[in-house]
Structure formats: C-alpha cells, structure tokens
mmCIF file of the N, C-alpha and C atoms, coordinates in Angstrom:
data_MODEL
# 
_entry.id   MODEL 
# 
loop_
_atom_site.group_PDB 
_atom_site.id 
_atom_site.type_symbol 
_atom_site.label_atom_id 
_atom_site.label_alt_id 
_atom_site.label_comp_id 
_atom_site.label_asym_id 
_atom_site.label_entity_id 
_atom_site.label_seq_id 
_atom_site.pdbx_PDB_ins_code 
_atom_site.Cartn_x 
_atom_site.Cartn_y 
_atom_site.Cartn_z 
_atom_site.occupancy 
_atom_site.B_iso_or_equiv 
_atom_site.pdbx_formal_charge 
_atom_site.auth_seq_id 
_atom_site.auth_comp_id 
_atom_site.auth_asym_id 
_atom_site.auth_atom_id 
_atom_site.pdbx_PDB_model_num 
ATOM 1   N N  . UNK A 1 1  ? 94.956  -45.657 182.802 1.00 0.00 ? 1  UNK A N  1 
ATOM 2   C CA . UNK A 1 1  ? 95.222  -47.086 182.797 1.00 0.00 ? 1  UNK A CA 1 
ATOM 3   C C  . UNK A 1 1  ? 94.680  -47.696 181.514 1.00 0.00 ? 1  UNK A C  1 
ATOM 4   N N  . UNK A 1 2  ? 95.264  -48.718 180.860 1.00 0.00 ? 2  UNK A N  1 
ATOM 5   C CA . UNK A 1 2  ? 95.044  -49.462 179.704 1.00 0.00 ? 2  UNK A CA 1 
ATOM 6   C C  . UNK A 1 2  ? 93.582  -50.048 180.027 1.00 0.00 ? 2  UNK A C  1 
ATOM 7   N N  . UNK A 1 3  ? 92.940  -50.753 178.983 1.00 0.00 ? 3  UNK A N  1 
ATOM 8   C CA . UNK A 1 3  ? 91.735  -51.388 179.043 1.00 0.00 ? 3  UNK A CA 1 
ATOM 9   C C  . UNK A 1 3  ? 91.969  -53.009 179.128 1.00 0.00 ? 3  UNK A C  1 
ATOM 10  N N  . UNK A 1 4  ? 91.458  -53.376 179.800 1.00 0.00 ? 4  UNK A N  1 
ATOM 11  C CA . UNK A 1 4  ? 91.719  -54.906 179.828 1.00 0.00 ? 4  UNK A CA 1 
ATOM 12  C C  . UNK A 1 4  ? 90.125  -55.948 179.797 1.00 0.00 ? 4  UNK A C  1 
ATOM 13  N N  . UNK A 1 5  ? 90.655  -57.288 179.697 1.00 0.00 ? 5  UNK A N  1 
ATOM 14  C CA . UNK A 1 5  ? 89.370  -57.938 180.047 1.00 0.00 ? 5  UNK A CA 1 
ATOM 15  C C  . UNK A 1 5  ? 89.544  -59.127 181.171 1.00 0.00 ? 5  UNK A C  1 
ATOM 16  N N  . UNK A 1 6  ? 88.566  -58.387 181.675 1.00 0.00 ? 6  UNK A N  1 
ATOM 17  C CA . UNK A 1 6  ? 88.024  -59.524 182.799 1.00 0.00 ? 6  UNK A CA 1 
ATOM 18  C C  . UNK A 1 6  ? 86.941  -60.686 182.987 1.00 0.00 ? 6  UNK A C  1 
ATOM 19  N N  . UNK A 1 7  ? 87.743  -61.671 182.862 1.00 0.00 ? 7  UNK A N  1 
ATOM 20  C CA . UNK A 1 7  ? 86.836  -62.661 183.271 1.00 0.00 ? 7  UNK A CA 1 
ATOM 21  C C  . UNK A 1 7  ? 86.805  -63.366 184.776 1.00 0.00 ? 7  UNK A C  1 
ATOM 22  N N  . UNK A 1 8  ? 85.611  -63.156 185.097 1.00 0.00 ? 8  UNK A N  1 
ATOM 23  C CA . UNK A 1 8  ? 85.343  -63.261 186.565 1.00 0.00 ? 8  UNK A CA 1 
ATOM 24  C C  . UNK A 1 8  ? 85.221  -64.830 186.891 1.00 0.00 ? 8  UNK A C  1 
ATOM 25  N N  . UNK A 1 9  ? 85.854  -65.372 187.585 1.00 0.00 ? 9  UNK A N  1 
ATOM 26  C CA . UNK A 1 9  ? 86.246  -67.169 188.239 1.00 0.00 ? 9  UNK A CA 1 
ATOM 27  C C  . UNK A 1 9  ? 86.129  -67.667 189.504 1.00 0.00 ? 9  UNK A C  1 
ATOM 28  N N  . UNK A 1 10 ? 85.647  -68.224 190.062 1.00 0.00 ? 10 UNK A N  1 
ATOM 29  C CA . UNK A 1 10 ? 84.727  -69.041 191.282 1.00 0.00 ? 10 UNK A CA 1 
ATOM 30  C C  . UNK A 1 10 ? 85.765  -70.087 191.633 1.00 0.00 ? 10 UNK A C  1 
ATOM 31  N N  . UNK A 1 11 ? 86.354  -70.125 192.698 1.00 0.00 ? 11 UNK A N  1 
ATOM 32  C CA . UNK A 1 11 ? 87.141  -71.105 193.602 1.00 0.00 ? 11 UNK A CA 1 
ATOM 33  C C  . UNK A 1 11 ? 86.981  -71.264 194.814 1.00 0.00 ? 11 UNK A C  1 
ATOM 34  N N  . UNK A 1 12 ? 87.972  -72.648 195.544 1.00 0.00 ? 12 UNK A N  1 
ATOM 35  C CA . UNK A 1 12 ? 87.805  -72.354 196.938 1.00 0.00 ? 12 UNK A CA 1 
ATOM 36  C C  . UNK A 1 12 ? 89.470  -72.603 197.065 1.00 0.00 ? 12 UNK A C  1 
ATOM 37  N N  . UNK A 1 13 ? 89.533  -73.446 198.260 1.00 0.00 ? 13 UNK A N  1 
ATOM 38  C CA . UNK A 1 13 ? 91.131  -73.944 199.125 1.00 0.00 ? 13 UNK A CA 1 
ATOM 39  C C  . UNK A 1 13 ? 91.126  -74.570 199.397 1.00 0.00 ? 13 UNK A C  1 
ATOM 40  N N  . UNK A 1 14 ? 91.214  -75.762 199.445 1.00 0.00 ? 14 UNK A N  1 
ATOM 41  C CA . UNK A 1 14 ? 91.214  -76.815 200.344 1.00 0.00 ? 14 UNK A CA 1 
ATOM 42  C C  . UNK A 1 14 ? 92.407  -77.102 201.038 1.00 0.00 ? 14 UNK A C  1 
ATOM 43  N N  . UNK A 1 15 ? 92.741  -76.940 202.327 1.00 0.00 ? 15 UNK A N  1 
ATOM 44  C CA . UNK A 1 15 ? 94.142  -77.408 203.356 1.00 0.00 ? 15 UNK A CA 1 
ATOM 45  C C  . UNK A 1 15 ? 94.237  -78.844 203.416 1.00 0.00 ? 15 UNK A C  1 
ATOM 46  N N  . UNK A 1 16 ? 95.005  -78.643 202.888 1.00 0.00 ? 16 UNK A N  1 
ATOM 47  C CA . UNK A 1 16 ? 95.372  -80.646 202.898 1.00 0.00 ? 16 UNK A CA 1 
ATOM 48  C C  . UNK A 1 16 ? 96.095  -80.800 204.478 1.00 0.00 ? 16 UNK A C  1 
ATOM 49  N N  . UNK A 1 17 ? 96.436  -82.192 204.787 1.00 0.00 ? 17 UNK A N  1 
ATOM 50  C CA . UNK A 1 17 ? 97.267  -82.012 206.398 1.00 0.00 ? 17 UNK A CA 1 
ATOM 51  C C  . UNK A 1 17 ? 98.185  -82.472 205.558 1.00 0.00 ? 17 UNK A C  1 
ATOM 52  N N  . UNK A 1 18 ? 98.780  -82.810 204.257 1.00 0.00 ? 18 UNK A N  1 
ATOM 53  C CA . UNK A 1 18 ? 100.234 -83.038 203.910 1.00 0.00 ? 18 UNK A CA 1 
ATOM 54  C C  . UNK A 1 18 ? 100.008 -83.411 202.202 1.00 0.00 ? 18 UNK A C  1 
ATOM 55  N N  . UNK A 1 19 ? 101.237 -83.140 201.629 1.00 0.00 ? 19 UNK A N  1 
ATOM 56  C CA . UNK A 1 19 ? 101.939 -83.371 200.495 1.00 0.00 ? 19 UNK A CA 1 
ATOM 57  C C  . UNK A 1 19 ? 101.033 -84.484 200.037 1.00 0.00 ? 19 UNK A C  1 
ATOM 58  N N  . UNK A 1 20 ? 101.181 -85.790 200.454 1.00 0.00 ? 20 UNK A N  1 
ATOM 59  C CA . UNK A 1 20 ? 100.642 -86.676 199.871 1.00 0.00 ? 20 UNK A CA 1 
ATOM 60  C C  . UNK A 1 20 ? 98.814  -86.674 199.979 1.00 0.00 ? 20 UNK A C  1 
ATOM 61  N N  . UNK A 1 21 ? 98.330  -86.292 200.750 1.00 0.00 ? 21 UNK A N  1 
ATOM 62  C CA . UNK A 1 21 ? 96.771  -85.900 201.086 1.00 0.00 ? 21 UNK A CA 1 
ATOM 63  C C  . UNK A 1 21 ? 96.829  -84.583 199.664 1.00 0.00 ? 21 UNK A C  1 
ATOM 64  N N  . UNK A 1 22 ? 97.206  -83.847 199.121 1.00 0.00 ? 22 UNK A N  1 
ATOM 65  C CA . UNK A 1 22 ? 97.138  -83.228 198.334 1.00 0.00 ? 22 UNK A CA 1 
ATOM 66  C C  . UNK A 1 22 ? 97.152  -83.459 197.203 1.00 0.00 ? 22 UNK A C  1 
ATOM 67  N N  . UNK A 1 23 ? 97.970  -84.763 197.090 1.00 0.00 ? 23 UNK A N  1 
ATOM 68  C CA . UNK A 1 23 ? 98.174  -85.114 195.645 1.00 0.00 ? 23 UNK A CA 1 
ATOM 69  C C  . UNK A 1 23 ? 96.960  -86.206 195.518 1.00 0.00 ? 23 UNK A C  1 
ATOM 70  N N  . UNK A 1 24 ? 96.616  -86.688 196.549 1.00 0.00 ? 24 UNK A N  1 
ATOM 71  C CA . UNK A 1 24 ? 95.319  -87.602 195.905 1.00 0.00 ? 24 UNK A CA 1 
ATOM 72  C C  . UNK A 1 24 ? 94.209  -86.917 195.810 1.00 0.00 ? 24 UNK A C  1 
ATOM 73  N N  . UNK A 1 25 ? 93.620  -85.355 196.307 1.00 0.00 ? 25 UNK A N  1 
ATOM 74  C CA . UNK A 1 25 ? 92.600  -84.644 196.165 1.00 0.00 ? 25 UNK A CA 1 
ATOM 75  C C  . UNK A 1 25 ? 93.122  -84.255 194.539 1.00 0.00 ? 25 UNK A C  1 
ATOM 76  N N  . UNK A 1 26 ? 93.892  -83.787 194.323 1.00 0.00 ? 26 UNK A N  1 
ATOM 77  C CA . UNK A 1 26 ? 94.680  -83.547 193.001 1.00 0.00 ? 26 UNK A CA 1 
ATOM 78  C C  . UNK A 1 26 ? 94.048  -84.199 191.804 1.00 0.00 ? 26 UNK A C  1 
ATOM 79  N N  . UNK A 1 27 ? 94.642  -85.454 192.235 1.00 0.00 ? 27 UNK A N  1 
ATOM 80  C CA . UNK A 1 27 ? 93.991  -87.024 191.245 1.00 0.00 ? 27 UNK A CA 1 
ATOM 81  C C  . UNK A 1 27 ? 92.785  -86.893 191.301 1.00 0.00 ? 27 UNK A C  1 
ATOM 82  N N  . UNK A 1 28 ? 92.273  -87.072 192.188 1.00 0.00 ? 28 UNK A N  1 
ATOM 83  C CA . UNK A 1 28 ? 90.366  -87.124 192.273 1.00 0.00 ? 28 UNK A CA 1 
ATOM 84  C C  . UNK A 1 28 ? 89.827  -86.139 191.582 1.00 0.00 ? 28 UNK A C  1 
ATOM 85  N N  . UNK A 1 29 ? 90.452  -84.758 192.027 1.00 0.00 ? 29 UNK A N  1 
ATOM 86  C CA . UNK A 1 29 ? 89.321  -84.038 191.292 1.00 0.00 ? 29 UNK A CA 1 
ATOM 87  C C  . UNK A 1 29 ? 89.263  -83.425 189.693 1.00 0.00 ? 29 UNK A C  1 
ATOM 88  N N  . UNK A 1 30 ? 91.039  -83.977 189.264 1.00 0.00 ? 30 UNK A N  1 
ATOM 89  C CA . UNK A 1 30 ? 91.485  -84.051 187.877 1.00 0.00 ? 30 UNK A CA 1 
ATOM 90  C C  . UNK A 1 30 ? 90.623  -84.673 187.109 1.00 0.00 ? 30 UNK A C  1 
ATOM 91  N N  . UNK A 1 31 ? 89.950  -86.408 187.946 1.00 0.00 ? 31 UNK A N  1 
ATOM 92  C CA . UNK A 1 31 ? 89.609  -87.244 187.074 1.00 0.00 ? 31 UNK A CA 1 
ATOM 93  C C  . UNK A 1 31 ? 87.912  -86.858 187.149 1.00 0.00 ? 31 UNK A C  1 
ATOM 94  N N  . UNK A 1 32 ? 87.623  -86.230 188.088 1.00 0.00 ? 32 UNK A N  1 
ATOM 95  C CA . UNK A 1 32 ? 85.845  -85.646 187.942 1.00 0.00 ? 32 UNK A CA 1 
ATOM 96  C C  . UNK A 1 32 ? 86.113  -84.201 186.819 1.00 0.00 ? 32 UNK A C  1 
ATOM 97  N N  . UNK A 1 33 ? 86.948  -83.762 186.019 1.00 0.00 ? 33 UNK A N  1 
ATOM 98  C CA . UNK A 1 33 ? 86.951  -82.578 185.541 1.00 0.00 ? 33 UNK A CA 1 
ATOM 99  C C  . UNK A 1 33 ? 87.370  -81.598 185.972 1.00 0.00 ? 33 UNK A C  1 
ATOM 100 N N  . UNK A 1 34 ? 87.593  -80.982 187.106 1.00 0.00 ? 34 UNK A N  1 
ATOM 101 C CA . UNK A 1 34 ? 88.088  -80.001 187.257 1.00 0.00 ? 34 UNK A CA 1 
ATOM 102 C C  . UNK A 1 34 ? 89.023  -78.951 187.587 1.00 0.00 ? 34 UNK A C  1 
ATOM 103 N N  . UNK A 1 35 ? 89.245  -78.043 186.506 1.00 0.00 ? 35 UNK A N  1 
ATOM 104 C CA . UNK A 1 35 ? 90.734  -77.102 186.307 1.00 0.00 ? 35 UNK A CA 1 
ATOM 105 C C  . UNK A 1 35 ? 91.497  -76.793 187.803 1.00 0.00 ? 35 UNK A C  1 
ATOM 106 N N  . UNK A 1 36 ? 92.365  -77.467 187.661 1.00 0.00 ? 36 UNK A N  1 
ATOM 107 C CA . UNK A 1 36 ? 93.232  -76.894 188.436 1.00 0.00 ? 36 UNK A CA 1 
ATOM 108 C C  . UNK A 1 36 ? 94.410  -76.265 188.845 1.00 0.00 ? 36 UNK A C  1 
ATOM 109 N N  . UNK A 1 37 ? 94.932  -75.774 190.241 1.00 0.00 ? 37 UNK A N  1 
ATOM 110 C CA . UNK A 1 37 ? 96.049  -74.961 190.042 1.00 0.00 ? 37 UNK A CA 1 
ATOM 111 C C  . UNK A 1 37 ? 96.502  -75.456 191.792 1.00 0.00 ? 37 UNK A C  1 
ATOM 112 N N  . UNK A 1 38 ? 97.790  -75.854 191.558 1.00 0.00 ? 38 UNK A N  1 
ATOM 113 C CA . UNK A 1 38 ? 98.808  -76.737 192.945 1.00 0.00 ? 38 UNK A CA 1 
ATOM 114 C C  . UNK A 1 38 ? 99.318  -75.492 193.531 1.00 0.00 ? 38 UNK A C  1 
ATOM 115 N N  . UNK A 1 39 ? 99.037  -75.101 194.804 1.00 0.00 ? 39 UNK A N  1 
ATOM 116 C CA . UNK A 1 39 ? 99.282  -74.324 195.632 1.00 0.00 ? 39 UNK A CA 1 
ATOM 117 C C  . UNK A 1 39 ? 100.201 -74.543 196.838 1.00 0.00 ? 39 UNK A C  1 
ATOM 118 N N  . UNK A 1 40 ? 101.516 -74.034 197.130 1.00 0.00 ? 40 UNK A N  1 
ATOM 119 C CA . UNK A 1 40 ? 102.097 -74.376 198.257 1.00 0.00 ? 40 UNK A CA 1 
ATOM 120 C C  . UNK A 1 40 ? 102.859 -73.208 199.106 1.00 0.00 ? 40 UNK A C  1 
ATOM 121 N N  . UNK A 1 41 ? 102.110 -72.917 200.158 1.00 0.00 ? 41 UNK A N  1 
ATOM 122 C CA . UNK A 1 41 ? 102.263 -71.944 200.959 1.00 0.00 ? 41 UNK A CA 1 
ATOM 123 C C  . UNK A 1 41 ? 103.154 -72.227 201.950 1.00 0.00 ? 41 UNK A C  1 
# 
C-alpha cells in the first residue's frame, strides 16, 4: 500500500428534529468559528 498522511480530527453529530432546526445550529455555530460539514441521512 502507498504511504499517506494522516491527520487525526475530533467531531460529534448533532440530530436536528428538522431541516430548518439544522440550518440555524448551522448559522450559530458558523458564526462562533467552527468548520463545518452539512450532513443528510
């Protein structure tokens, strides 16, 4: 196997109860700093 690099990253999940409950955790935690990534299962 090739050599690669890993950088190791710390998250959680948060279950929203809907679309719009998601997009304001979204906003909020955009505007405190932190990276994010929109998940829809």
């Amino acid at each position: 196997m090739g050599n690669f690099n890993y950088k190791q990253q710390y998250g959680i999940v948060v279950i929203c109860q809907s679309e719009e409950e998601q997009k304001a955790f979204y906003e909020r935690l955009l505007k405190e700093g932190f990276t994010l990534k929109v998940v829809t299962v």
